[in-house]
SEPALO-405243 format. One line per field, with one value per residue (C-alpha): residue number from 0; residue in one letter; x, y, z. Coordinates in steps of 0.1 Angstrom, whole numbers, plus 2048, in hexadecimal, padded with zeros to 3 digits. Layout:
N
num c(NUM;...)
residuo c(A;...)
px c(X;...)
py c(Y;...)
pz c(Z;...)
END
This chain:
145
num c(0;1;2;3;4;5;6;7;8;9;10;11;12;13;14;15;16;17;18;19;20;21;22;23;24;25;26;27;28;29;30;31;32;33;34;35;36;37;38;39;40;41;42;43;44;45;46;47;48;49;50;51;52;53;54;55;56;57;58;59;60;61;62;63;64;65;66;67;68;69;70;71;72;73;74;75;76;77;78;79;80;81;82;83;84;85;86;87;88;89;90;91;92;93;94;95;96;97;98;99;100;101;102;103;104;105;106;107;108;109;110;111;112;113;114;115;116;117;118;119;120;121;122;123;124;125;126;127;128;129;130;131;132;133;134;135;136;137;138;139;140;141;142;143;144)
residuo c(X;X;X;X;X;X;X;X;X;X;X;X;X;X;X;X;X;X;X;X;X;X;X;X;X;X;X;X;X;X;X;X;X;X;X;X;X;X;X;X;X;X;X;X;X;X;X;X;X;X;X;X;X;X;X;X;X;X;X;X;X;X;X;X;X;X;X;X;X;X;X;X;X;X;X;X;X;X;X;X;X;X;X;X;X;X;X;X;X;X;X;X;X;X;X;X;X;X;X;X;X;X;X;X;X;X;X;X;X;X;X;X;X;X;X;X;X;X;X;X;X;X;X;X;X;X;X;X;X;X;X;X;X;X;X;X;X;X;X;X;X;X;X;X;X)
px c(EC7;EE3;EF6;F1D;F2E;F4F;F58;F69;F47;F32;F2B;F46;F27;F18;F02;EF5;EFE;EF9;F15;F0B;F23;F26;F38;F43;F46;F3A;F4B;F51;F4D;F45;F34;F42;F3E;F26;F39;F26;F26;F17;F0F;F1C;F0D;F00;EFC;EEE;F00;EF2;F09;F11;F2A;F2A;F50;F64;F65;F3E;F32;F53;F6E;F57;F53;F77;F82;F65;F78;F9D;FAA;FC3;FB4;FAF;F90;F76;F55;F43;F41;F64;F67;F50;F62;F82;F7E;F57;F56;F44;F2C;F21;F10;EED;EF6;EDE;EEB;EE0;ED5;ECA;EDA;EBB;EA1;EB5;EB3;E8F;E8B;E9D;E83;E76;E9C;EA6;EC1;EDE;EEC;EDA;EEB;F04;F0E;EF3;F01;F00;EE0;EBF;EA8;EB4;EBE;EDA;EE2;EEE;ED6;ED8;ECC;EBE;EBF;EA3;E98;E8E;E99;E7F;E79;E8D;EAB;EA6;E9D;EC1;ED6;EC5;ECF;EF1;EF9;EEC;F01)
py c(184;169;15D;159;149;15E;17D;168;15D;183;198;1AD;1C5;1E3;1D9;1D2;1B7;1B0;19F;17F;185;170;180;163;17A;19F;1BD;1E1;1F9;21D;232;253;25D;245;221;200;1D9;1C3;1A5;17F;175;178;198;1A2;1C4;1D4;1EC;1F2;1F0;209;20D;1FA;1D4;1D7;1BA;1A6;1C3;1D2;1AC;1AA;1C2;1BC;19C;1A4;1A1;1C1;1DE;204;20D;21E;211;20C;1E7;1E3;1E2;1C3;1AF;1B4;198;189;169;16E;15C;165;17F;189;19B;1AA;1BA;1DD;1DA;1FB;1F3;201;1EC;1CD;1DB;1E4;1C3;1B2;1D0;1B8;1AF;1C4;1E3;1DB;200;218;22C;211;210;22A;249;257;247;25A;23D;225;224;20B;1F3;1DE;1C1;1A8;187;175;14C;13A;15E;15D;16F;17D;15A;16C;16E;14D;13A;14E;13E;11F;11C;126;102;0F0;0FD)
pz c(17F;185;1A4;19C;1B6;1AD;19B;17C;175;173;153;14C;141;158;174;196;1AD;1D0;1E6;1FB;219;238;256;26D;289;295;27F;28C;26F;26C;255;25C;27F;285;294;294;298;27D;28D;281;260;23B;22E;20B;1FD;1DF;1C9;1A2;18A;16D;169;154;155;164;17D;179;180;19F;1AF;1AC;1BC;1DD;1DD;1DD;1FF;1FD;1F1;1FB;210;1FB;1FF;21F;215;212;23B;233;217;229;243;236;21E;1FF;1F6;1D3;1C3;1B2;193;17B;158;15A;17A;195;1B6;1CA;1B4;1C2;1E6;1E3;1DB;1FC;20E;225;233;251;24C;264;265;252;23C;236;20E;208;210;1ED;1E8;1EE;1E9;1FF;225;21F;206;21F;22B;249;23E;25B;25C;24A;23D;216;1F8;1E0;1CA;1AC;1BF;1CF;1A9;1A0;1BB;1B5;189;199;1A8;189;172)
END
């Protein structure tokens, strides 16, 4: 696992990655027919990239600013900053949100809905909570180099 502080600097290989997000303010999204508010601040979302260009062609696109609506997350990346991302070559997108487990869901359902492992791949990230050490060694190497 690495942290990449932009998309320029991922794999261009298949993966998994999970977006650092930070939502200066509250965000009305919906899933569906279901409507909710995601509260001010970071947010860790987990997805893959298996299509062409891997890591570096799916980060790009979560990051540019004009783009059609697809993915739940995009209602997200739209107005949130970005932080980074966790990316892992041949990564599973529910090993990396098993692994943020003890982070609390904000909207269940929320990224997941094709997903019958998870109950969101979307996690809230409260202040002074910590990452699993992996992640947090990852983020870490990422200013040093």
């Amino acid at each position: 696992m690495i942290f990449v502080a932009s998309a320029a600097d991922a794999p261009s290989t298949p993966g998994a990655y999970a977006l650092a997000l930070r939502l200066d303010a509250p965000l009305d999204v919906r899933i569906g027919k279901i409507s909710a508010t995601l509260p001010a601040g970071d947010y860790l979302y987990c997805g893959s990239a298996r299509g062409p260009g891997g890591l570096r062609a799916r980060l790009s696109r979560h990051l540019r600013p004009q783009k059609r609506a697809h993915w739940h997350v995009d209602q997200i990346t739209a107005v949130a900053s970005l932080l980074g991302a966790f990316v892992e070559e041949q990564g599973d997108e529910c090993a990396l949100n098993a692994a943020l487990a003890d982070l609390p869901i904000p909207i269940a359902g929320f990224g997941s809905s094709d997903c019958r492992r998870c109950a969101a791949h979307l996690r809230f990230l409260p202040n002074g909570a910590a990452l699993p050490s992996r992640w947090e060694n990852a983020r870490k190497a990422a200013r040093f180099t």
